[in-house]
KOLNU-756473 format. One record per residue (C-alpha): residue number from 1; residue in one letter; chain; x, y, z. Coordinates in Angstrom, 3 decimals. Layout:
<nodes>
NUM, a, A, X, Y, Z
...
</nodes>
This chain:
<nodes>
1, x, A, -5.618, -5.078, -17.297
2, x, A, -6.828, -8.708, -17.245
3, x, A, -5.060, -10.827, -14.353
4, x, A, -2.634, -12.516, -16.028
5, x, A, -1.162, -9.086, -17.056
6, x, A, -1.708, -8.039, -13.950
7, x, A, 0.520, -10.749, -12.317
8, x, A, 3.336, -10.231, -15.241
9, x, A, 3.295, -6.588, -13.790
10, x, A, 3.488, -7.478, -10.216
11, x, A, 6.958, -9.287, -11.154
12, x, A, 8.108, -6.453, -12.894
13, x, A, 6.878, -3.802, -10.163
14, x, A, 9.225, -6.171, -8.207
15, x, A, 12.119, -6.208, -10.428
16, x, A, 12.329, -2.438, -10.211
17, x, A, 11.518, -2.184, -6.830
18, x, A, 14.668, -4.783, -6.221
19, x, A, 17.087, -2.887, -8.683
20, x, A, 15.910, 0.945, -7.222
21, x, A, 17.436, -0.710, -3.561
22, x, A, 20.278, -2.180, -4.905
23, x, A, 21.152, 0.715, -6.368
24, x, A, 20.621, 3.403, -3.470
25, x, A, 22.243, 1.195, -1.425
26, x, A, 19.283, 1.400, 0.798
27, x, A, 15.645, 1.184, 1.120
28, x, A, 12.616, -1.341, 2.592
29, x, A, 12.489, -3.854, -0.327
30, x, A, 10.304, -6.553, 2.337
31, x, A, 7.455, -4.640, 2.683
32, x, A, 7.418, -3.221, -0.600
33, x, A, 6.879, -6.539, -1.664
34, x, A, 4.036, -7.747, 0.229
35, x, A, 1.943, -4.530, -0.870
36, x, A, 2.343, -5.111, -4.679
37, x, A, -0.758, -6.847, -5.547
38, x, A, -2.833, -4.352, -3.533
39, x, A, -1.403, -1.383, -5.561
40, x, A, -1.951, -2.537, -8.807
41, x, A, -5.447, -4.015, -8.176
42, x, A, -6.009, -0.080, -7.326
43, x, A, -4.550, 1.889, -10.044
44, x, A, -3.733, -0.411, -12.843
45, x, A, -7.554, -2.620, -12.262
46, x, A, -8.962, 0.557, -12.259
47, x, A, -10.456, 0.612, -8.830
48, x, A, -9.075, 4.211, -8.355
49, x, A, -10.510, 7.383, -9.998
50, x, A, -7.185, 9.167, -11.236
51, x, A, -5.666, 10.681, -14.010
52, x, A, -2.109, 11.495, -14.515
53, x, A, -2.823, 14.014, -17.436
54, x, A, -4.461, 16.131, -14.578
55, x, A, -3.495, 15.898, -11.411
56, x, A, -5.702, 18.806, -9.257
57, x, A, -9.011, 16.845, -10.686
58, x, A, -11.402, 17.372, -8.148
59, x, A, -13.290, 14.756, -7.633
60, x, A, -10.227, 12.046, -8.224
61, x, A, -10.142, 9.684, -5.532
62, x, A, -7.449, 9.930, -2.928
63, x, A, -5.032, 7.279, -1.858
64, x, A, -2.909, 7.721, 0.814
65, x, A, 0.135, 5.106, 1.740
66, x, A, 0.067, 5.478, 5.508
67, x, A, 3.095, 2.556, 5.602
68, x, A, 5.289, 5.550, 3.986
69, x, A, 8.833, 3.130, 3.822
70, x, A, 7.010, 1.316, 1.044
71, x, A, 7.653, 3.817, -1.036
72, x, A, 9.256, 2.041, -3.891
73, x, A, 6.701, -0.699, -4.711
74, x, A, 3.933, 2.940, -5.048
75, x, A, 7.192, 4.708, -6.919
76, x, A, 7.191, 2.459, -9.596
77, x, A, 3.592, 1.893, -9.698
78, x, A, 3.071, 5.795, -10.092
79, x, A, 5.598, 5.925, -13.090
80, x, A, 3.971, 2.755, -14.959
81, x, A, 0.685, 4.612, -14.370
82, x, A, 2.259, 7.515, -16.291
83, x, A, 2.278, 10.221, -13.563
84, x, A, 6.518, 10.406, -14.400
85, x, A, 8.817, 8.366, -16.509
86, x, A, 9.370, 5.180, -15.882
87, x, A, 13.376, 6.547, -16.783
88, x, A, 12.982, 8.771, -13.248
89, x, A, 12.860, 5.479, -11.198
90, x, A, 16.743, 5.064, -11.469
91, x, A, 17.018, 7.468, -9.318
92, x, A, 15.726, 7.060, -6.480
93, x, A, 17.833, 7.323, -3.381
94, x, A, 20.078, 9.361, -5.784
95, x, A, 20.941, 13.199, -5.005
96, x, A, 18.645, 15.579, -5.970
97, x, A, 16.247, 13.165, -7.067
98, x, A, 12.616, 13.696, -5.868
99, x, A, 12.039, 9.709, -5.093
100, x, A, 13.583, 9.263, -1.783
101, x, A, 12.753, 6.770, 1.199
102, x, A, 9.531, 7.943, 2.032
103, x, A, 6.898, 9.376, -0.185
104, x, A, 6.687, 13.307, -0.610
105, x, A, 3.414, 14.852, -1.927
106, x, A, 5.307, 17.027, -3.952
107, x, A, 5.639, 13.591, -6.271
108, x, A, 2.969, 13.759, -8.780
109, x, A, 0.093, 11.509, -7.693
110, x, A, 0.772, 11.584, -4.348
111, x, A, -1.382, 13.421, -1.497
112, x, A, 0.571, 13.600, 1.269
113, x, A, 3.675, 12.914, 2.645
114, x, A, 4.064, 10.117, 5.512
115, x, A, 6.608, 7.752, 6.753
116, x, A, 5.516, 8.159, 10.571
117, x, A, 3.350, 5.697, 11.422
118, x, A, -0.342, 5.884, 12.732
119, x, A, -0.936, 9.423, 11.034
120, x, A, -2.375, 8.132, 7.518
121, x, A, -5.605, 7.177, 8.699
122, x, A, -6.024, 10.283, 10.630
123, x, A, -5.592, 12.048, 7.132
124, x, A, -7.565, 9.745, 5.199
125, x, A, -10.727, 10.669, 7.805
126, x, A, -10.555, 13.946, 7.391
127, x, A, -10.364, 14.093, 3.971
128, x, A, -13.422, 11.585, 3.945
129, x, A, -15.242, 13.737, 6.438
130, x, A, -14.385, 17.000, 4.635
131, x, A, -15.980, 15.046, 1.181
132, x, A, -18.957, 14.305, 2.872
133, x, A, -19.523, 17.634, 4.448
134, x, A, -19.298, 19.376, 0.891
135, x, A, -21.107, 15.843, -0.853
136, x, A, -18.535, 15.242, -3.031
137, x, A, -18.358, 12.499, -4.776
138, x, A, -14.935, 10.865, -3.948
139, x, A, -13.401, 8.188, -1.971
140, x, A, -10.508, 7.925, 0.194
141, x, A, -8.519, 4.665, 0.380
142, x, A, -4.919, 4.507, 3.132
143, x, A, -2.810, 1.521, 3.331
144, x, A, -1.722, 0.655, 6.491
145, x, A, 0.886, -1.457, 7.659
146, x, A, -0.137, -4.198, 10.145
147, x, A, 2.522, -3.404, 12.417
148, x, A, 1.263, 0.767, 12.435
149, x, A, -1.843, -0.645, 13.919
150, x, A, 0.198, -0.371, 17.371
151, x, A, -0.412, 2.849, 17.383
152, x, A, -2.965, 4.674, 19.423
153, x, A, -3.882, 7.231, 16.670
154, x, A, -4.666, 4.483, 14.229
155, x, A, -7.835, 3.328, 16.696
156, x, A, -8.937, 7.034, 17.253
157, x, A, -9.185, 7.618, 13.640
158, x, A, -11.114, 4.248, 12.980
159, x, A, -13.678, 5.473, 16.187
160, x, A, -14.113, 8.770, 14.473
161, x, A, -14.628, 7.221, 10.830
162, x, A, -17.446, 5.106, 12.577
163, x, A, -19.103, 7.496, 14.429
164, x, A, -19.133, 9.948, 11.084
165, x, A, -20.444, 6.673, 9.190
166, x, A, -17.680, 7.303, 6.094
167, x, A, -18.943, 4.551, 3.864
168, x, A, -17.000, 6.802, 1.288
169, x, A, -13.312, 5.264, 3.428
170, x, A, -11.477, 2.472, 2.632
171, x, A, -8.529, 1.658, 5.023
172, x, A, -6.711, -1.613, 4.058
173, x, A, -4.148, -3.188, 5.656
174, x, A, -1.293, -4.815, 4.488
175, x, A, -1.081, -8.117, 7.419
176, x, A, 2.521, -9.303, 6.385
177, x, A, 2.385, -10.571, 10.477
178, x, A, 5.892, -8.375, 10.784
179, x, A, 7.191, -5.701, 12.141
180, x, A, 11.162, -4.397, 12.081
181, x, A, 12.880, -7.043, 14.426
182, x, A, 9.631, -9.483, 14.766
183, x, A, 6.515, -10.895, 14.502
184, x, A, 3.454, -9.377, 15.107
185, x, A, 1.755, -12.262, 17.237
186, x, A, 5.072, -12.497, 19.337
187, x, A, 5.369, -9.234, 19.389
188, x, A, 2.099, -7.605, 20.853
189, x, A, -0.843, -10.097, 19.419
190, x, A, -2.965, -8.442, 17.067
191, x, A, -5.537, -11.470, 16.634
192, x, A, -8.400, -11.184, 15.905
193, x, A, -7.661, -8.242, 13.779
194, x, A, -11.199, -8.580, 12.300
195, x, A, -13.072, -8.479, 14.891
196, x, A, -11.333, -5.480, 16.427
197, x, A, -12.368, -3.575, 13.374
198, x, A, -16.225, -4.918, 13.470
199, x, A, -15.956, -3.475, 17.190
200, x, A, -14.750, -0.585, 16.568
201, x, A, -17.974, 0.308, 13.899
202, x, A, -16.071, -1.009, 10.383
203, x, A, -16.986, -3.394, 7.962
204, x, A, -14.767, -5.858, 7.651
205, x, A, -13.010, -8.180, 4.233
206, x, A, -10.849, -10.615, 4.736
207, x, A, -8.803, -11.583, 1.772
208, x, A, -5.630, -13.186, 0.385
209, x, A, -3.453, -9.782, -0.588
210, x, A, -1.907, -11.332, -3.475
211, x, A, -4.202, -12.771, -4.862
212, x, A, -6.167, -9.985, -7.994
213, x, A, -9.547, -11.843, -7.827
214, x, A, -10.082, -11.851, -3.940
215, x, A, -8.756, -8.044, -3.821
216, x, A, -10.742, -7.231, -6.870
217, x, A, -14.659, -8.906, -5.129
218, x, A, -13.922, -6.698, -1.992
219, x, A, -12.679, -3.600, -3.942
220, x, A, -15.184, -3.123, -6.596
221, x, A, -17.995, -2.150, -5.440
222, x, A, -16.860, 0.181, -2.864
223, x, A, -18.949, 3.135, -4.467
224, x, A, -21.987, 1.290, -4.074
225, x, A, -22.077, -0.149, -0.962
226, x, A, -25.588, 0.754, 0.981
227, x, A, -23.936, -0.106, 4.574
228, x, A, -22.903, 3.612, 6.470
229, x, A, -20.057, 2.291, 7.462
230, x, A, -16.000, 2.841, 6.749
231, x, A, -14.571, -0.416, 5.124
232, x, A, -11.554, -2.622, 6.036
233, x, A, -9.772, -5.123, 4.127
234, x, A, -7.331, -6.946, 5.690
235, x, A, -5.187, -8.357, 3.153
236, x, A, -3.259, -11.114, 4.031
237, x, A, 0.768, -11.139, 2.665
238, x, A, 3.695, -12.575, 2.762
239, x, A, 6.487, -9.949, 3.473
240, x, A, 9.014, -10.236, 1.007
241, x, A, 7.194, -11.989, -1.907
242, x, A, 8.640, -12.596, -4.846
243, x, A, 12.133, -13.830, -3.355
244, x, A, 12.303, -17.380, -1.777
245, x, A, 14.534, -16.978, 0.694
246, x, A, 13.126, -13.662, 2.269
247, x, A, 9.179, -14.999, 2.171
248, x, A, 8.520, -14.574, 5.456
249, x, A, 11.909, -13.924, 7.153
250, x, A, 12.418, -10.866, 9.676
251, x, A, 15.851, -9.936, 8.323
252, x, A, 14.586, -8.044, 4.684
253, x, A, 13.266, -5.559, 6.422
254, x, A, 15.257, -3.273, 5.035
255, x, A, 18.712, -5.226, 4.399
256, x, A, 19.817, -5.856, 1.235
257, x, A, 20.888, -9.104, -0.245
258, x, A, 24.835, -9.517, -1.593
259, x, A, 26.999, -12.046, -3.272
260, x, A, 25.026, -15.473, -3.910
261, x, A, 21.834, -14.093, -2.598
262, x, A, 22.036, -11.241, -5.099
263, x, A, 22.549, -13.304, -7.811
264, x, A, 19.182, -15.704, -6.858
265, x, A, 16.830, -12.895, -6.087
266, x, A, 17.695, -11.396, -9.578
267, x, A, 17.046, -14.464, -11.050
268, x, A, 14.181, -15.085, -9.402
269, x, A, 12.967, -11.581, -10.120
270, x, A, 13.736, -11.765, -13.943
271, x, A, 10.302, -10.805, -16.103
272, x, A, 9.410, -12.526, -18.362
273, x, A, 11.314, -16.001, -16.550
</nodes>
């Protein structure tokens, strides 16, 4: 997709994300948001190596959403990908549907299941490791959350990935600056989250996480790159983009807007507008 398509799909990925929540009555529409951009600039700019026509390929690449409660924005990037219908995104939330609140690897084009925070990296090592050890040629790219960067596990992962020199991991993080009930620098600082990484052994990107041309220079030439070391990109967001008034604001977490607010979101969220 060229970028202008790119950013009409964003707004729709958006719109469906919005109208999946509404209509489970539940669900983490904020940080769905901010993580839009960075899923599309993987599957639909063609950055990953996957095919929903056959999902066991061996040497696909593996993606792993560490930040699990995002489900929806990778739901209904999965179905315009064409690994289910687009149709099976209604029900999410619903009973007996297979899209719930957290993402399930036994969704097609998804790897593993995770929703508890700090264990995504840990998985995306050792399926790094694992393809170096048996020189396969695939990469491993996990989302994080900037807020699962807390966790302890997150840092022993990123030591191990250095010390292994897995030039063949990605780990990107989505750096929305929020967390549940607050801010991340009021919170427990994370600044300078770059220069943590760079200690810890990574090579670091900084880049602006909705914006397709700064995600695309630090993502596309990941298969080349001569340096032995795993790669960050810390993408800076805005949780909640998309919808003016919850840019930005700690309470879309994982509320849902009624009455007036419903009504501008919608609007706002209308492709095509």
């Amino acid at each position: 997709m060229d970028i202008e398509t790119l950013k009409r799909t964003a707004r729709w990925v958006r719109h469906e994300v919005f109208e999946m929540i509404i209509s489970a009555g539940k669900g983490h529409m904020g940080g769905s948001f901010s993580c839009v951009e960075i899923l599309l600039a993987l599957y639909h700019g063609g950055i990953l190596r996957v095919d929903p026509r056959n999902l066991r390929l061996e040497e696909r690449d593996r993606f792993i959403l560490s930040k699990g409660h995002s489900a929806e924005a990778l739901y209904a990037v999965l179905a315009d990908f064409g690994f289910f219908p687009i149709s099976e995104l209604a029900t999410y939330g619903k009973g007996g549907s297979r899209l719930g609140g957290h993402v399930d690897n036994k969704i097609p084009g998804i790897e593993v299941s995770t929703g508890s925070l700090g264990h995504g990296l840990g998985l995306g090592v050792g399926l790094a490791l694992s393809a170096k050890m048996d020189r396969r040629d695939y990469m491993t790219v996990v989302l994080l959350g900037d807020g699962e960067c807390y966790e302890g596990s997150v840092w022993e992962a990123a030591l191990f990935a250095a010390h292994q020199e897995l030039s063949n991991l990605v780990a990107i993080i989505d750096r929305n600056q929020q967390i549940t009930l607050n801010y991340t620098e009021e919170c427990i600082r994370l600044d300078p989250l770059d220069e943590k990484w760079r200690a810890f052994g990574w090579d670091v990107a900084v880049v602006n996480g909705h914006a397709f041309e700064e995600l695309f220079r630090a993502l596309e030439n990941i298969r080349s790159r001569r340096s032995p070391r795993p790669l960050v990109i810390i993408a800076s967001t805005v949780k909640g983009k998309g919808v003016s008034f919850m840019e930005g604001q700690l309470q879309w977490h994982h509320n849902i807007p009624k009455g007036k607010k419903l009504e501008i979101a919608r609007k706002e969220l209308l492709v095509g507008e």
